[in-house]
C-alpha positions as CSV (number, residue, x, y, z in Angstrom):
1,X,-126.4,-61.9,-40.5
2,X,-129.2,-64.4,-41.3
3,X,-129.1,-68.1,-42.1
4,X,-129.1,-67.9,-46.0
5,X,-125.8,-65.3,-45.7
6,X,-124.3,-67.7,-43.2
7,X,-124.6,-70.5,-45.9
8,X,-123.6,-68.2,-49.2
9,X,-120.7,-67.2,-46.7
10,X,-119.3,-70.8,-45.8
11,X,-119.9,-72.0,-49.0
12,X,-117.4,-69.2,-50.5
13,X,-115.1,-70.5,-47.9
14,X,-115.3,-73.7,-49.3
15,X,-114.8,-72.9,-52.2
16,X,-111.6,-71.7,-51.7
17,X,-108.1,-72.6,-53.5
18,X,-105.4,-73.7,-50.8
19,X,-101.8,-73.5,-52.2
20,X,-98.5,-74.7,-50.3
21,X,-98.7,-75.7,-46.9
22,X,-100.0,-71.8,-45.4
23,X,-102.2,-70.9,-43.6
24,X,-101.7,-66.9,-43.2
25,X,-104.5,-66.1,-44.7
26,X,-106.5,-67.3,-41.5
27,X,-104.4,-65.1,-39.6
28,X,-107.2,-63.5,-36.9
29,X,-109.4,-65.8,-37.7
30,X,-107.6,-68.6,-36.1
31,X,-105.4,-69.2,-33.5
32,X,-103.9,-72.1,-31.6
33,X,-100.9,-72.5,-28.8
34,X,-99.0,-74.3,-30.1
35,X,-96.6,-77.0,-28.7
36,X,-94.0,-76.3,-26.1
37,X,-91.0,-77.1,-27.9
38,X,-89.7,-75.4,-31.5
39,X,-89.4,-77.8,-34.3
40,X,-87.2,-75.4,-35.8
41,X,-84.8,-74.8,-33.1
42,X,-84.5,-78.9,-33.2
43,X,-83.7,-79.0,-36.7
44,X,-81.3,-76.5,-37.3
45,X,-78.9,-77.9,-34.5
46,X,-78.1,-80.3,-36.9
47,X,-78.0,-78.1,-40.1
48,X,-74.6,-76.9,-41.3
49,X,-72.9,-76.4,-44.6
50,X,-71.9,-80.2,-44.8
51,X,-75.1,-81.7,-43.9
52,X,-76.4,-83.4,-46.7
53,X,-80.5,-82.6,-45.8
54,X,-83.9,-84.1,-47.0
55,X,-87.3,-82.5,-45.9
56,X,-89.7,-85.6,-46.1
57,X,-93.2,-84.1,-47.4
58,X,-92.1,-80.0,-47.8
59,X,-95.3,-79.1,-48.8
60,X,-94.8,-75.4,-50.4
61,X,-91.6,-75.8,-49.5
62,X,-92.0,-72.5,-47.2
63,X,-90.5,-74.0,-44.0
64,X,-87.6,-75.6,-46.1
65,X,-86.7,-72.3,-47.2
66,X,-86.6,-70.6,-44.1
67,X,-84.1,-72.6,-43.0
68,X,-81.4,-71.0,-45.7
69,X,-80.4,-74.9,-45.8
70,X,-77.3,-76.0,-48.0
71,X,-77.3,-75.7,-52.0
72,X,-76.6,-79.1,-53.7
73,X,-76.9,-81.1,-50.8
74,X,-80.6,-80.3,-50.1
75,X,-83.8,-82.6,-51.0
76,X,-87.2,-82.5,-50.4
77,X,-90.1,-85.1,-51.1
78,X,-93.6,-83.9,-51.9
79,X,-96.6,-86.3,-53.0
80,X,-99.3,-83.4,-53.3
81,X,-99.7,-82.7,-56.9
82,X,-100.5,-79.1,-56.6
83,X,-97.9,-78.5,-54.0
84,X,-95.1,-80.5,-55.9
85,X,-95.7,-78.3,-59.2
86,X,-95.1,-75.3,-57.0
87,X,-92.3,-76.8,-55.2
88,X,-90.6,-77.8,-58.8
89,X,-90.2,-74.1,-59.5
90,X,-89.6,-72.6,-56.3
91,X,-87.1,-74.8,-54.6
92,X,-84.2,-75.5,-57.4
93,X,-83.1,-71.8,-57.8
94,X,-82.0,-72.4,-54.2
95,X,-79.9,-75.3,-55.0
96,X,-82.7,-77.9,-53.8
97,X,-83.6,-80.9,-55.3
98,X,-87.7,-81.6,-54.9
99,X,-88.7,-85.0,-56.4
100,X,-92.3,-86.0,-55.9
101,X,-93.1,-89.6,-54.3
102,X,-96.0,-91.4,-53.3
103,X,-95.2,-94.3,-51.6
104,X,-93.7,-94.2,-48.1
105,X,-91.8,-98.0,-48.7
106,X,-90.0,-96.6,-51.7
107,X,-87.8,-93.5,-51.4
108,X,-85.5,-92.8,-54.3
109,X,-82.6,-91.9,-52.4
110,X,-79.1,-94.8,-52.0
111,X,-78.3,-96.6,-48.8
112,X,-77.1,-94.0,-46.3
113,X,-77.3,-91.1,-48.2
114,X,-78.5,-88.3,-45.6
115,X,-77.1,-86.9,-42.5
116,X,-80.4,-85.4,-41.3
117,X,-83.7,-86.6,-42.6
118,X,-86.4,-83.7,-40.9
119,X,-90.6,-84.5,-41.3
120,X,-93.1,-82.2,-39.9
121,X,-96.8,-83.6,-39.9
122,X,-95.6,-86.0,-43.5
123,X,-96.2,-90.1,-42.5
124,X,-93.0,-91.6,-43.0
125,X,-91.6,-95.7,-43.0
126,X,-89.5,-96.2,-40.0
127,X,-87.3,-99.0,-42.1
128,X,-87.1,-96.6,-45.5
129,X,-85.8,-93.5,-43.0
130,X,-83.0,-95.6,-40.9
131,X,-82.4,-97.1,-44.6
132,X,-81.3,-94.0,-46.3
133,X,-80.2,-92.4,-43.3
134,X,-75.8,-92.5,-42.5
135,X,-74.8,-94.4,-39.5
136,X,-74.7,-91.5,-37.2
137,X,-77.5,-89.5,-39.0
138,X,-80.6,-88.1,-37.4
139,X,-84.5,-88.0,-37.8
140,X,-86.2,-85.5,-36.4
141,X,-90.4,-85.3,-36.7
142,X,-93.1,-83.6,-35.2
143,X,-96.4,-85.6,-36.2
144,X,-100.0,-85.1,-35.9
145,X,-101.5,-87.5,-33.0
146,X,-104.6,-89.8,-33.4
147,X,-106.4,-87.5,-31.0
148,X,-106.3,-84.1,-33.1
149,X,-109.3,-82.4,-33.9
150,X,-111.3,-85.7,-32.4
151,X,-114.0,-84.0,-30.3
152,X,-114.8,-81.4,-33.6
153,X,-114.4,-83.6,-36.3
154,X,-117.0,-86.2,-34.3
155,X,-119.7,-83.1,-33.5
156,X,-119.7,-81.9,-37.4
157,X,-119.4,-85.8,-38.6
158,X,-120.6,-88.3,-36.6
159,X,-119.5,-92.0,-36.7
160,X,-118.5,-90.5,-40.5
161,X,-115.1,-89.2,-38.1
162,X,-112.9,-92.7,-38.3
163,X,-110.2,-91.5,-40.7
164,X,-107.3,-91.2,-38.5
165,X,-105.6,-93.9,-36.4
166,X,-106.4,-93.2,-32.4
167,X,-103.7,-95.1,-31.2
168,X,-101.4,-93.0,-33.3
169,X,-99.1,-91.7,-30.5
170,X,-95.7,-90.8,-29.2
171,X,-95.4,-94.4,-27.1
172,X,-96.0,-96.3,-29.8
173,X,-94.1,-94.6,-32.4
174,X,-91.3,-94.4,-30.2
175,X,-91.2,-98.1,-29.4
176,X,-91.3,-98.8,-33.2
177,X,-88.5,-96.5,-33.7
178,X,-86.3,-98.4,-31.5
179,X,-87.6,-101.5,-32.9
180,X,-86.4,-99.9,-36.1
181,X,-82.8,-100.4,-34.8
182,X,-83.2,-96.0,-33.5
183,X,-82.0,-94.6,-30.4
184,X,-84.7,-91.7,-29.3
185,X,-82.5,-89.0,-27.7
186,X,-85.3,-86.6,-27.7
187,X,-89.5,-86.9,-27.2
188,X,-92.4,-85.2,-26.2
189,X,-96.2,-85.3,-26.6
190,X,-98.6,-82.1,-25.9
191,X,-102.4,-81.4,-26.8
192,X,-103.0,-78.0,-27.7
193,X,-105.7,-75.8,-27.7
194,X,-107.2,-74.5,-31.2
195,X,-109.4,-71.6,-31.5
196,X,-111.6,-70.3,-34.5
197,X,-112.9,-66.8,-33.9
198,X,-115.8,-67.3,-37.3
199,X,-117.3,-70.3,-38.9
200,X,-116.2,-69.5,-42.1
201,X,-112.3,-69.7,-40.8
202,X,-113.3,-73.6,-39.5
203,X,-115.0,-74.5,-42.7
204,X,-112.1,-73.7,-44.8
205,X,-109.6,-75.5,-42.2
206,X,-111.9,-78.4,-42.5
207,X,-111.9,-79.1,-46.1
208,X,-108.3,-78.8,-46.1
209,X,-107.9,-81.2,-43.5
210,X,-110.0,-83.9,-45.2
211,X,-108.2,-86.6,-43.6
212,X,-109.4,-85.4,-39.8
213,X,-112.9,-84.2,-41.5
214,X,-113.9,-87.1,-44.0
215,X,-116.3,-86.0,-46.6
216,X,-117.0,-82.5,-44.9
217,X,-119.3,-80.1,-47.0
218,X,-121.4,-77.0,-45.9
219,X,-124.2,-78.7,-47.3
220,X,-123.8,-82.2,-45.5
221,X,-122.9,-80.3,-42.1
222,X,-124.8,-76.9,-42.4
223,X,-127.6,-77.4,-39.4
224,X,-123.8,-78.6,-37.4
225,X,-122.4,-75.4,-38.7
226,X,-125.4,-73.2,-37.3
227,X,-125.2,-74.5,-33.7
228,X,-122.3,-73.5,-33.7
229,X,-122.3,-70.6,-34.7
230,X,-125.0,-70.0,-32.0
231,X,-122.6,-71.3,-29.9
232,X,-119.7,-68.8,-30.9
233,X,-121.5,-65.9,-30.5
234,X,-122.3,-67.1,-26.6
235,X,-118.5,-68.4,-26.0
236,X,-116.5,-66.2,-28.5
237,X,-114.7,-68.8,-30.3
238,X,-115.1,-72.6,-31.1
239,X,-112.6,-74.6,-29.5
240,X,-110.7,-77.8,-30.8
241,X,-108.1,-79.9,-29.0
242,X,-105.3,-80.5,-30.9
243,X,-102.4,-83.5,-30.4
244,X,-98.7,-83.2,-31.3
245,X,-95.6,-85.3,-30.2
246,X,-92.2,-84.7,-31.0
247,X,-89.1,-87.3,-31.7
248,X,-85.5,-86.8,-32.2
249,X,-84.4,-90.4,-33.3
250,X,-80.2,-91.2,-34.3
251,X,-79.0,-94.2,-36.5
């Protein structure tokens, strides 16, 4: 394959519509290993029939789902407007309640209203959670650390790469949390190893993940793009490091 079908290639990955929070469709393409512990194992140790549940930022509401969490005492936030559309017809046949917010200080929930508040990779106000969390109630998140993606996002961008926060990690989230008037019970930190097997795979990953890859095109990044593709046809695969911590949290 020459340069010019590398391009029309990676531009049709760009092009691309991403719906819910799924990536599947990379599947092959690419691969990463994951954390140690299992987010879901966490969070259905406090899921039973009485357990009155809200899943901060659901995305397509796929991981919700899976769960098979309570009807009528289920809620999930969303702020993504194509993902809270989809969300707003595929979560209230199952007796969930999806309302879409965009402000992390406002939550439209009462004082103490949830027994567990879950949040995979959604930002979250540490007074808002204990707010409308029950004395006794539980937060559990896994979050994206300051570090993830880093060393790519700086190769394809440059000093362009500054949209995260670095010091975003599990000491200092944890300290906050019991600053919050928390007890952590649980925590853990890891930094994973990502793997893309074809450019086209890390071009559509990276317009997703505009945050980490700030004003990423194919046209702004191509001559990056081509190095390395040189580079994965030496190596195999394109390598990113990513960063994850873990926090179980009580009121």
């Amino acid at each position: 394959m020459n340069v010019k079908e590398w391009k029309k290639q990676w531009l049709q990955e760009e092009q691309r519509v991403f719906k819910g929070w799924d990536f599947s469709s990379l599947d092959g393409r690419m691969a990463g290993d994951g954390p140690p512990w299992s987010y879901e194992a966490a969070v259905r140790q406090y899921i039973n029939d009485k357990t009155t549940l809200l899943d901060m930022g659901t995305g397509g509401g796929e991981f919700l789902l899976s769960l098979d969490p309570p009807r009528g005492k289920t809620f999930a936030t969303e702020a993504y407007p194509p993902n809270y559309e989809l969300c707003k017809k595929l979560l209230p046949p199952h007796g969930i309640e999806v309302r879409q917010v965009f402000s992390d200080d406002k939550l439209p929930f009462p004082d103490g209203f949830f027994d567990a508040v879950i949040n995979r990779h959604e930002s979250f106000s540490i007074q808002e959670v204990y707010r409308i969390l029950k004395p006794g109630g539980v937060f559990v998140t896994q979050q994206v650390g300051g570090q993830n993606n880093r060393a790519l996002s700086a190769l394809l961008l440059g000093k362009e790469a500054v949209a995260v926060d670095e010091a975003f990690y599990l000491d200092t989230v944890s300290d906050e949390l019991r600053r919050g008037g928390f007890t952590v019970s649980s925590a853990a930190e890891c930094f994973p190893e990502l793997r893309f097997y074809d450019i086209g795979a890390l071009v559509y990953f990276a317009k997703i993940i505009e945050w980490e890859f700030p004003g990423f095109t194919v046209e702004k990044c191509f001559d990056k793009l081509c190095l390395l593709q040189q580079r994965l046809a030496q190596e195999g695969c394109i390598r990113s490091t990513e960063h994850r911590f873990f926090i179980t949290a009580g009121k």
